[in-house]
N, C-alpha and C positions, 0 to 999 in steps of 0.2 A: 060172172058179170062184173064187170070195172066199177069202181065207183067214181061218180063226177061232182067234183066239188067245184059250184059257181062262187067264186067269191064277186060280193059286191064293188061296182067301181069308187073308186076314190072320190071323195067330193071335193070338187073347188072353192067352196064358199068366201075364203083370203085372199083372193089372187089381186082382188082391187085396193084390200088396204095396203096389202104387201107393195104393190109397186105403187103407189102412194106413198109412202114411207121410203122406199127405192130412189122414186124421185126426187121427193127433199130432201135425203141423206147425197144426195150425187149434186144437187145445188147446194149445199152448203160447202160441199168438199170442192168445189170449183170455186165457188167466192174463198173462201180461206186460202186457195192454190192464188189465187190474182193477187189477193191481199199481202200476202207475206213470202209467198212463194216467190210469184215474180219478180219482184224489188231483188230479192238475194240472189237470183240467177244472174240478174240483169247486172248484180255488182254493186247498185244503189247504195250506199250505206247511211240514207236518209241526209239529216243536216247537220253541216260541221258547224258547234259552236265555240265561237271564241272568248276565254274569261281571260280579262287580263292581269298579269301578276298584283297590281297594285289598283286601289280606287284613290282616288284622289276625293278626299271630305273637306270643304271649305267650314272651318268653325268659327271665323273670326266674326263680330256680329253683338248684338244684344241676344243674353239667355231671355228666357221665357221666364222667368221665374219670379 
């Protein structure tokens, strides 16, 4: 005579934090993709600042002193 081994089914008790955690991990990696991602596909390279070689300081005046 064979012997039958029932094995017990598997329990799901995680399924709901797991795609909870699924979820926020795939909405953050979507804002991160719009945030920094996009710009650099798009070619953006945010804004040009311009410094100019020289500042001009007016000193002429009474000191403070």
């Amino acid at each position: 005579m064979p012997t039958v081994i029932n094995n017990p089914p598997t329990r799901d008790d995680g399924n709901a934090a797991g795609a909870i955690v699924t979820g926020v991990v795939i909405i953050v990696l979507v804002v991160l993709f719009l945030v920094y991602g996009l710009p650099r596909i798009r070619g953006t390279g945010g804004s040009q600042v311009n410094i100019p070689d020289t500042i001009n300081v007016n000193t002429s005046g009474n000191p403070s002193q």
